[in-house]
N, C-alpha and C positions, 0 to 999 in steps of 0.2 A: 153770849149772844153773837151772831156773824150778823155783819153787815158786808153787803154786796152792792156795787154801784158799775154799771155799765158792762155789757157785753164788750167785749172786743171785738173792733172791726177793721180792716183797714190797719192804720197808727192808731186808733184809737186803744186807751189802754184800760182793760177791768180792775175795778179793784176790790178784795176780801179782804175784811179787818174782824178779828176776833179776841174774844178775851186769853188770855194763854192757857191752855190744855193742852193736854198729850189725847183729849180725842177729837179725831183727826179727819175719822173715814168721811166727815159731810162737805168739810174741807177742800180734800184731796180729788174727792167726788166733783165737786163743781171744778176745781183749776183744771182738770184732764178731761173734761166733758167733751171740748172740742179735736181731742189730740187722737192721729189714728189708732189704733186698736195696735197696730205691730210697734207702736213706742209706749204703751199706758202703764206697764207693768215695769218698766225697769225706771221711768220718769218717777211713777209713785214712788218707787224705792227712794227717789231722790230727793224728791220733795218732802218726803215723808221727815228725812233725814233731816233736811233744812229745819223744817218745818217744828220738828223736837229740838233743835239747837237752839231756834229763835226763844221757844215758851219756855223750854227749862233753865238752859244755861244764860240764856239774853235776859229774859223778864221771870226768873228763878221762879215760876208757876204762880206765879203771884196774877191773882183774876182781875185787878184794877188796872195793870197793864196788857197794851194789844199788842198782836202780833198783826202786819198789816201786808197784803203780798199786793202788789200791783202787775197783770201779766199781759201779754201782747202778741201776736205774731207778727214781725215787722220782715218783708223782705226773705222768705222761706227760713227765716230765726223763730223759735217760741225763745221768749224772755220771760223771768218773773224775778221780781225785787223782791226783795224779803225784807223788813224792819223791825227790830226791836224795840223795846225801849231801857233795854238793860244798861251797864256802866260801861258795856265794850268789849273788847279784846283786842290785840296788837294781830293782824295777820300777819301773817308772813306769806311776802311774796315769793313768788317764783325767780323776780331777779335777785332777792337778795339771800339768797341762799341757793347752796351746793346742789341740795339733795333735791331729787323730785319728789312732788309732792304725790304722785301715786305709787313711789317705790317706801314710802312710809310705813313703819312696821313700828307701833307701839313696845317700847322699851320692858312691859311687863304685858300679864296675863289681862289684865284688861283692858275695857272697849277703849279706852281712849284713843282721839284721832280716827278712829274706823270711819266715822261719817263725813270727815274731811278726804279721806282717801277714797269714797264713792263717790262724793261730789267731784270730784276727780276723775273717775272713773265713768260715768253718767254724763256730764255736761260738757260742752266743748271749748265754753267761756265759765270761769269760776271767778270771781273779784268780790272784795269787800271794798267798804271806802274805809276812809285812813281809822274811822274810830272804833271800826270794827262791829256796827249796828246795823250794817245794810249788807244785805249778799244778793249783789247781780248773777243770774244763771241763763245759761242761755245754751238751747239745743237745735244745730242744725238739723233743717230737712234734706234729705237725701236730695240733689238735684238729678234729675233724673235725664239723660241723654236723649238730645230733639235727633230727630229721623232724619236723613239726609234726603231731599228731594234731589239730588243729582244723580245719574246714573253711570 
């Protein structure tokens, strides 16, 4: 089941809560409904990504747990929270380590980390809070250069 409450308008913020699955498209569908056309495709990418972390690895696809996204345009930023209800994980920051987090290359042949390193690669702000349940994402809008009226 999806539950949806409030467009976003303004500060005002929407919110999507679902049971955990990996299907997605009705989801993703509604969060990008209002996003331009020349960011929809690479956002989906990202969210998409989030969006399987939260249900698989957060709430390990278990249907009694929700995945709950609350999103916003605030100030030419799109924001979307993302929450779990799984046991967590430790992030790791950016200050507290060396290595950047988009020069990440998984130690073996598989995916692991790959969606942490688009969420990297896609987003401008990436942050969890400390228990590892919530991931703040946020995508600037191009500000776009006012005309000069002086000649």
């Amino acid at each position: 089941m999806i539950t949806i409450s409030l467009r976003p308008v303004g500060r005002y913020w929407g919110t999507i809560s679902f049971a955990s699955t990996l299907y997605l498209c009705p989801i993703l569908d509604l969060l990008l409904a209002e996003i331009p056309a020349k960011l929809q495709a690479e956002l989906r990418l990202g969210l998409q990504e989030a969006l399987v972390n939260a249900a698989k690895h957060g709430n390990n696809l278990d249907p009694s747990k929700t995945v709950v996204v609350r999103f916003s345009l605030i100030d030419n930023q799109y924001w979307w929270v993302i929450s779990d209800q799984g046991q967590g994980f430790v992030p790791v920051s950016a200050a507290d380590s060396d290595e950047d987090p988009i020069d990440y290359l998984p130690p073996d042949e598989s995916e692991s980390g790959r969606g942490l390193c688009l969420l990297h690669q896609i987003f401008d702000q990436v942050e969890w809070n400390r228990k590892g349940t919530e991931l703040r994402l946020c995508k600037q809008l191009e500000n776009r250069p006012r005309l000069s009226l002086r000649r």
